[in-house]
C-alpha positions in Angstrom: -93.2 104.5 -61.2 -96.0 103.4 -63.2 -99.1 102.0 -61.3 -97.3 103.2 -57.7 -98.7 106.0 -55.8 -95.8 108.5 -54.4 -95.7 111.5 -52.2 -97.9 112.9 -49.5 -101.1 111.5 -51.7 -100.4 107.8 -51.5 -99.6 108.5 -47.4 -102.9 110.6 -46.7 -104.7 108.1 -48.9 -104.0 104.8 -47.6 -103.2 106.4 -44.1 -100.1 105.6 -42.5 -101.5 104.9 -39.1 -104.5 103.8 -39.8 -103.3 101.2 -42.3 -100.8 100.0 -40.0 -103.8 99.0 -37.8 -105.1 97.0 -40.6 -101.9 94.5 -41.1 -103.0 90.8 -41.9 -101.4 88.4 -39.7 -99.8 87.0 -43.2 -98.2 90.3 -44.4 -97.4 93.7 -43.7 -96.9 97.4 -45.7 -93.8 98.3 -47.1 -93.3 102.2 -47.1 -90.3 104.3 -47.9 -89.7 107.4 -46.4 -88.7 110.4 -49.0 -88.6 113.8 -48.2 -91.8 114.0 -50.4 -93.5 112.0 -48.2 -94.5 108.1 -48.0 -94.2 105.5 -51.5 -95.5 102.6 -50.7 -93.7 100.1 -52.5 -95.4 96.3 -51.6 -96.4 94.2 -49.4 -94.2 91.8 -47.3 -94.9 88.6 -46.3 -94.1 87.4 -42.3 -91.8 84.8 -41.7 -93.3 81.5 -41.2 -92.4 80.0 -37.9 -91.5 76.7 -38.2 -91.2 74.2 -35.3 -87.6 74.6 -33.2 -87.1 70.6 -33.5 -88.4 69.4 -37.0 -89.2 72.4 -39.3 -92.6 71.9 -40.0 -94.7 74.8 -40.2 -96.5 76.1 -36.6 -100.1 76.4 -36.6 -102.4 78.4 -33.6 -100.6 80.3 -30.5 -98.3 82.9 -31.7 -95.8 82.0 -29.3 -95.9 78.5 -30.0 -92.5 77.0 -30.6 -92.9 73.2 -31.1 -95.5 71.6 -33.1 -96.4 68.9 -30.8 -95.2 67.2 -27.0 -93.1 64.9 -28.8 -91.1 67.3 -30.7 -90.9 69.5 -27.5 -89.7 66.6 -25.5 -87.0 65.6 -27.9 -86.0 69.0 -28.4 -85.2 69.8 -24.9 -83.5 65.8 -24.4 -81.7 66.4 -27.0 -80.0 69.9 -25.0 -80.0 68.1 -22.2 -78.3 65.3 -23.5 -75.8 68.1 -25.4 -75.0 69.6 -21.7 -74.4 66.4 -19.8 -71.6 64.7 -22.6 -70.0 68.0 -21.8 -70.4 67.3 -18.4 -68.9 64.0 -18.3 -66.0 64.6 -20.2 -64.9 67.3 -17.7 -65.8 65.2 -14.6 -63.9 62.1 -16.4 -60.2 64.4 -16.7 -61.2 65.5 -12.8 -62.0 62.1 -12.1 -58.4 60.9 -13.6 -56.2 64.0 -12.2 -58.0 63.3 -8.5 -56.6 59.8 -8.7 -53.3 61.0 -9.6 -52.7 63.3 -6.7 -54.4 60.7 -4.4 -51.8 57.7 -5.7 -49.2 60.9 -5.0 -50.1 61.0 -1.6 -50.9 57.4 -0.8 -47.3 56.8 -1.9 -46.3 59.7 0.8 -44.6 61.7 -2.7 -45.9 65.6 -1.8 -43.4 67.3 -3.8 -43.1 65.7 -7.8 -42.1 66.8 -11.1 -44.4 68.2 -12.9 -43.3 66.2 -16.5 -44.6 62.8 -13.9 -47.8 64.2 -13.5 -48.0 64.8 -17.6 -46.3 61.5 -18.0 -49.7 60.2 -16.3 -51.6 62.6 -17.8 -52.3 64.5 -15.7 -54.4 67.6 -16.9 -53.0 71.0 -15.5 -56.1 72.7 -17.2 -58.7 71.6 -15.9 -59.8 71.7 -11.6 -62.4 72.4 -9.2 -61.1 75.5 -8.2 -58.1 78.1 -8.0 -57.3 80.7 -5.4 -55.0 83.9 -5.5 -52.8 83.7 -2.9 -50.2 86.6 -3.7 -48.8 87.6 -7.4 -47.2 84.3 -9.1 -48.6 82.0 -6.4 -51.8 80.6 -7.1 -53.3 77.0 -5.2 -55.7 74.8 -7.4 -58.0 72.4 -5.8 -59.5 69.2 -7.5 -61.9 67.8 -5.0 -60.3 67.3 -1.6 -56.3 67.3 -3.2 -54.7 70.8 -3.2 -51.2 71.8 -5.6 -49.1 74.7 -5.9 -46.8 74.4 -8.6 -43.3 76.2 -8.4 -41.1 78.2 -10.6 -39.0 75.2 -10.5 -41.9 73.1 -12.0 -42.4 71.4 -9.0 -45.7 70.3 -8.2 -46.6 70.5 -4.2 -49.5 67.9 -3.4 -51.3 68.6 -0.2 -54.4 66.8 1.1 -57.3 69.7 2.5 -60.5 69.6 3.9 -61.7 72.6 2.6 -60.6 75.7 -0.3 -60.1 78.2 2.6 -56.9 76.2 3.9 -54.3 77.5 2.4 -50.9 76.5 3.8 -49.4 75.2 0.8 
């Protein structure tokens, strides 16, 4: 390589260690590692960080992240905003199968089909809470309304005060 010192020369000249001391915040030393010794082969230029919510280049703190308050502010809105739409379409399917089960059992109905409940739309995938009760007998919760459902695909609606009453 013309112009490029190799071997234990270029290392013992420019000094591994000590010229690793010596990095510019801009750039660093690209060596390769032969059996020979060091070859340095160029310098590198770091990364620029850029700003997590509009990409402009950061300036100052190294672990600065945002340019300014307003791009910091929007930035974590905007997550927040994210979060909570996620959080309101899963409350709004709770919201719907909780009215289900409480028409259910204002009606005085404590054992229906299951195809009603999907008829209503009713969603078996989404609740509050699920507990174990033995192998092929598990009790979901949404909110204060408890159901079982059978092997027969019968859905068994019970009203409880808390998760730990399980006498469906």
């Amino acid at each position: 390589m013309k112009g490029a010192e190799t071997g234990r020369a270029a290392a013992a000249k420019v000094g591994f260690r000590s010229d690793y001391s010596r990095i510019h915040k801009s750039s660093f030393r690209v060596f390769i590692c032969t059996p020979a010794g060091f070859i340095f082969v160029g310098k590198r230029r770091r990364m620029e960080r850029r700003c997590l919510r509009c990409g402009k280049p950061l300036k100052g703190r190294s672990d600065k992240k945002f340019c300014n308050d307003d791009c910091r502010t929007d930035y974590h809105n905007d997550r927040r905003r994210a979060r909570e739409k996620e959080l309101r379409a899963v409350n709004r399917i709770l919201s719907n199968n909780w009215k289900i089960l409480s028409a259910q059992l204002r009606e005085g109905r404590r054992d229906v089909p299951a195809g009603d409940l999907s008829a209503r739309n009713f969603n078996f995938d989404i609740y509050t809470a699920s507990r174990l009760l033995f192998p092929g007998r598990r009790i979901y919760w949404c909110y204060n309304c408890s159901y079982r459902i059978s092997r027969t695909g019968i859905v068994h609606i019970r009203e409880s005060a808390c998760q730990n009453n399980a006498y469906l």
